[in-house]
C-alpha positions in Angstrom: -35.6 -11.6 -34.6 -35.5 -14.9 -33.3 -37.9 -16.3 -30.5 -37.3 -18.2 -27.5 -39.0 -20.4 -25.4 -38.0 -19.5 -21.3 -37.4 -21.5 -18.7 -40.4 -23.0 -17.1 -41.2 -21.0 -13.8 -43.8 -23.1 -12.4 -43.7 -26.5 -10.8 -45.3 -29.1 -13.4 -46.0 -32.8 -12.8 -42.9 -34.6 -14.5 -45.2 -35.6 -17.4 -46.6 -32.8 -17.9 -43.6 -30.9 -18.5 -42.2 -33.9 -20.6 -45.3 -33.7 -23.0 -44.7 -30.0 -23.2 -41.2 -29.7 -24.3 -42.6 -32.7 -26.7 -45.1 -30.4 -28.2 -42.7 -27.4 -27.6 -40.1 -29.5 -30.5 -42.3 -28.7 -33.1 -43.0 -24.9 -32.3 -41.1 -22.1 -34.5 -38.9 -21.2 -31.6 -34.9 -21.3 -32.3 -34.2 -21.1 -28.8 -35.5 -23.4 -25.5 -34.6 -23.1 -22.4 -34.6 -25.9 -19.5 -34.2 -26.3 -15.8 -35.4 -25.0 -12.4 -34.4 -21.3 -12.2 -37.5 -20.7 -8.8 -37.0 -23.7 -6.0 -33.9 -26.5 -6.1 -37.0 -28.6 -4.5 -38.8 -29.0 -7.1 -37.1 -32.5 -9.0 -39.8 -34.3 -10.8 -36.8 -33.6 -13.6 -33.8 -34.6 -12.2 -30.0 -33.0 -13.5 -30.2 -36.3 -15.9 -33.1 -36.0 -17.2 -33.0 -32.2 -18.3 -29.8 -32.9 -20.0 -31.6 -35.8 -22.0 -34.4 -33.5 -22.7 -31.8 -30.8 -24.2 -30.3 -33.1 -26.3 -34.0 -34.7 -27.7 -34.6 -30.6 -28.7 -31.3 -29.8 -29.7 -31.9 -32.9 -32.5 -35.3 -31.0 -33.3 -32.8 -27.8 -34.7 -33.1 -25.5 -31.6 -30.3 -24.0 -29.7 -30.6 -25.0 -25.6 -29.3 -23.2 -22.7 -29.4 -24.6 -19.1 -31.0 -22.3 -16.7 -29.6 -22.4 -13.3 -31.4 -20.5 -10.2 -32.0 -17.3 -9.6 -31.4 -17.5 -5.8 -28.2 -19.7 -4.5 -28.3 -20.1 -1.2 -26.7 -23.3 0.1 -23.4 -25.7 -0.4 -25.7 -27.9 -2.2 -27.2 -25.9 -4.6 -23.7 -24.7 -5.5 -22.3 -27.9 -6.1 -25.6 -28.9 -8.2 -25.1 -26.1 -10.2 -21.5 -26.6 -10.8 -22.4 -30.4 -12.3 -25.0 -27.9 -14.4 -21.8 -26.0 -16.1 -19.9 -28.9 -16.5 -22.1 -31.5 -17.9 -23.9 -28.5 -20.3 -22.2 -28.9 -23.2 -23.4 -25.9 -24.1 -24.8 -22.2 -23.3 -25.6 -21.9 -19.8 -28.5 -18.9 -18.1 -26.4 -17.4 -15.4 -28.9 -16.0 -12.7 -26.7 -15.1 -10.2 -23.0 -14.6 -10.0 -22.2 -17.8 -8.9 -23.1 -19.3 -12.2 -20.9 -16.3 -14.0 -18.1 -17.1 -11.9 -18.1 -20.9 -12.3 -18.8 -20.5 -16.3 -15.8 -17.8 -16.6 -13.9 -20.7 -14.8 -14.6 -23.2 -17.0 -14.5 -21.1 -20.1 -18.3 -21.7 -20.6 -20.2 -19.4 -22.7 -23.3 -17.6 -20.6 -26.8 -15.9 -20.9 -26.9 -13.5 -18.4 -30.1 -14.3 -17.2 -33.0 -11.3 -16.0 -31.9 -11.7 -12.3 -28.3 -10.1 -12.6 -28.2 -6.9 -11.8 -26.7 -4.9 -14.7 -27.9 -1.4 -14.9 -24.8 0.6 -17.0 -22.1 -0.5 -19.8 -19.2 -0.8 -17.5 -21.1 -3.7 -15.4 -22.4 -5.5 -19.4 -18.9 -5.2 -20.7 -17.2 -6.7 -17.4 -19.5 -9.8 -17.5 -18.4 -9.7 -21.7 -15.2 -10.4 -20.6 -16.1 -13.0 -18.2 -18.0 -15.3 -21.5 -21.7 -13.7 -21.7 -22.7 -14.0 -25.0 -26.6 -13.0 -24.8 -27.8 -10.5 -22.1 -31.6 -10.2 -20.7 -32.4 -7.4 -19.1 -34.1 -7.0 -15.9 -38.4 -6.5 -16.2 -37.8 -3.2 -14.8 -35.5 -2.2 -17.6 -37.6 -0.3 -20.3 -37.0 0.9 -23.7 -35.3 4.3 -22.4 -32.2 3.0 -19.9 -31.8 0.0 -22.9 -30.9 3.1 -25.5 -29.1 4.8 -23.4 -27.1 1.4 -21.7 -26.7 0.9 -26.1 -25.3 4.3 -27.1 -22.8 4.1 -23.9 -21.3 0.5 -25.2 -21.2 1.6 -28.8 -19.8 5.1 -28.0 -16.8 3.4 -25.5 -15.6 1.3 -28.1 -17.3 -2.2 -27.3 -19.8 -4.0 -28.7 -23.3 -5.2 -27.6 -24.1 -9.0 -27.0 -27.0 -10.4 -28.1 -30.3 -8.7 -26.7 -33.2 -10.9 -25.8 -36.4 -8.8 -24.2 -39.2 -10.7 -22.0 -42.2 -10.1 -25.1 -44.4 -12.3 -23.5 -45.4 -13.7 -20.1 -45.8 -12.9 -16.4 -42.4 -11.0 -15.6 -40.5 -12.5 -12.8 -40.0 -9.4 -10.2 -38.3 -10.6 -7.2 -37.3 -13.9 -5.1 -37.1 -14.4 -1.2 -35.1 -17.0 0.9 -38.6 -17.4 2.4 -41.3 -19.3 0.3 -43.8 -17.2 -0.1 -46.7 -20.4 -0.9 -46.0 -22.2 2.2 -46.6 -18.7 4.0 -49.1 -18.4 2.2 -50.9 -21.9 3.1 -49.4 -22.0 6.7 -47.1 -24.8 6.2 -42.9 -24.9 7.3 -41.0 -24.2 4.0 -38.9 -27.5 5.1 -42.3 -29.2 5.4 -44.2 -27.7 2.1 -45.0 -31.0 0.3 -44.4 -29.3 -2.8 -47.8 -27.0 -2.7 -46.6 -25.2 -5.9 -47.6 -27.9 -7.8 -51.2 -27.2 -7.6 -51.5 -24.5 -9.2 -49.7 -24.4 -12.5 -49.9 -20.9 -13.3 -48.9 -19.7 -9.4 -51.3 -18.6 -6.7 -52.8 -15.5 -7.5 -53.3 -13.2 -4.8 -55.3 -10.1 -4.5 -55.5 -6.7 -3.2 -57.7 -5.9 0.0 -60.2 -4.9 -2.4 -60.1 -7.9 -4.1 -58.5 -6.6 -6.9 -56.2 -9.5 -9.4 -51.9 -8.3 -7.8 -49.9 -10.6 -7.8 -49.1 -14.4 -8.1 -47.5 -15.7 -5.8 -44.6 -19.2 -7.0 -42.5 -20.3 -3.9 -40.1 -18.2 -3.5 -40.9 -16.4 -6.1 -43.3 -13.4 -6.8 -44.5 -12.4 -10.2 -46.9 -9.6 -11.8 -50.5 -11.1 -12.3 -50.9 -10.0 -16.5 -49.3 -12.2 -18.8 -47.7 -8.8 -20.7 -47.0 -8.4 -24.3 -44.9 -6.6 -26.5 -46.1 -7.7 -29.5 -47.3 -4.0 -30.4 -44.1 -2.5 -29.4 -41.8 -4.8 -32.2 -41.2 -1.8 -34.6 -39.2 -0.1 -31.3 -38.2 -4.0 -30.2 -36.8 -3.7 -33.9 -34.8 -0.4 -33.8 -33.1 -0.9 -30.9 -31.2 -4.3 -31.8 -33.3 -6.4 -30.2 -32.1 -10.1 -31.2 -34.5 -12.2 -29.3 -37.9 -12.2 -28.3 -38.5 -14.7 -24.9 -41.3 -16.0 -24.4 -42.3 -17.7 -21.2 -44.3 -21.0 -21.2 -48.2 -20.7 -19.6 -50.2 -23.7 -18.7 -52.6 -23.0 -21.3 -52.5 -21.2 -24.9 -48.7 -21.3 -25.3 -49.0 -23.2 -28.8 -51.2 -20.2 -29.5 -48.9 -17.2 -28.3 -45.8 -18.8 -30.4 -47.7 -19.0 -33.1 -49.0 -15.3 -32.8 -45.5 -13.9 -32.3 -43.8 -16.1 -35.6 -46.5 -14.4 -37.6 -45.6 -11.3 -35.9 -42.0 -11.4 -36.6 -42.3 -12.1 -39.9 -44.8 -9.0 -40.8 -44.1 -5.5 -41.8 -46.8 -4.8 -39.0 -47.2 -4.8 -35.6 -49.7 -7.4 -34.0 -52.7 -6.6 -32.0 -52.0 -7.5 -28.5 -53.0 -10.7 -26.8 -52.2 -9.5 -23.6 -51.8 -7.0 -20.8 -49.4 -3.8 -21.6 -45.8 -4.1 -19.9 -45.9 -0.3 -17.8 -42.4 -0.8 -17.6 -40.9 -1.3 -21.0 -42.6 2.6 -21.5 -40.8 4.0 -18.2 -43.8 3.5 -16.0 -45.4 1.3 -13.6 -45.2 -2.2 -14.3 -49.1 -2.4 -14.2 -52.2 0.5 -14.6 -52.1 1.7 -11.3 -55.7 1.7 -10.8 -55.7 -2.1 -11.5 -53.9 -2.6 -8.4 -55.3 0.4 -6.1 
């Protein structure tokens, strides 16, 4: 199995995430990918300067695909993200079906990214048609509906992409027009001044109880665990699985790749450096009582 790296979901100081994706260059990942998939507001990077940093990682042997966002909601950001397709050169991460649309267009090869809604074969082999060449499920979409989604492409006559499976990371489980930060600090979302970029891992936020929920990344929410499927590769294995993603953490990310290339490579599963993924297994996304 190959690994990737995913795209960045929190807001970093632009040399900060420059240093990263320096350090990144020498990681055992064949994959990276780059751009803003949470908040077009968030340009330390600019269009330009992604598109350099591609081409610096591309020289380093890894394969890059542009992210584009998860949540289009203006003329702008459709324009930005048709410059995206065009100027790529390459793969691009469809997150919503404004990306597909303008990639089938333009005869651009696509990732569906983890916030299309695909659910059953017909949908997966529609968007094959339309260029995607690697498919990431949805962080609600376990081990059972991926078999069963398998079985129905197989036994219809098609073929499955690529697979790549979140194995690391906190999983990305919904997005908002409203930014959920500035709510969250009692500032306009027009008037944020780029809160998110004090805290680098998101804002956590907690249960009445005070209990670790959620973390809370503009318009995004995530789970609070950094999961990891590290123990489940044998199944990860038998079910096709192409690529593991991994998504970058302020701190210990040199760590985690390493942990997983080992992993890869051995007959045996790893121990597991972090928090069990509920719904891989068919369950809740977190132990219930964490959250009660």
């Amino acid at each position: 199995m190959k690994l990737s790296l995913g795209p960045l979901q929190y807001f970093w100081p632009r040399e900060r995430t420059l240093a990263f994706y320096r350090e990144a260059a020498r990681w055992p990942v064949d994959i990276v990918y780059l751009g803003e998939t949470v908040c077009s507001k968030r340009r330390e990077l600019a269009a330009r300067d992604w598109t350099a940093l591609a081409a610096e990682l591309a020289e380093s042997g890894k394969q890059v695909v542009l992210s584009s966002l998860a949540l289009v909601e203006a003329e702008s950001e459709l324009g930005a993200l048709g410059r995206l397709v065009e100027a790529g050169g390459g793969w691009i991460e469809a997150n919503d079906l404004s990306a597909v649309q303008l990639c089938r267009l333009r005869g651009v090869p696509f990732v569906g990214g983890p916030s299309l809604n695909v659910y059953n074969h017909r949908a997966l082999a529609l968007l094959m048609e339309d260029g995607l060449r690697r498919w990431v499920p949805g962080v609600e979409q376990g081990e059972a509906l991926l078999r069963e989604l398998r079985a129905a492409m197989l036994a219809g006559g098609g073929a499955m992409p690529e697979l790549e499976v979140i194995a690391f990371g906190r999983l990305p489980l919904a997005y908002s027009a409203r930014c959920f930060t500035a709510r969250a600090l009692d500032v306009a979302k027009d008037q944020c001044g780029f809160r998110c970029i004090d805290h680098p891992d998101g804002l956590p936020l907690a249960t009445r109880e005070g209990r670790p929920f959620l973390r809370i990344n503009g318009v995004q929410v995530q789970g609070e665990e950094v999961t990891d499927l590290g123990p489940e590769l044998p199944a990860l294995r038998a079910l096709g699985v192409d690529v593991l993603r991994l998504y970058p953490q302020a701190e210990g990310m040199a760590e985690a790749v390493a942990h997983f290339h080992l992993a890869r490579r051995s007959p045996q599963p790893p121990p597991r450096i972090g928090a069990r993924n509920g719904y891989w297994h068919g369950g809740p996304g977190m132990r219930v009582d964490a959250a009660s």
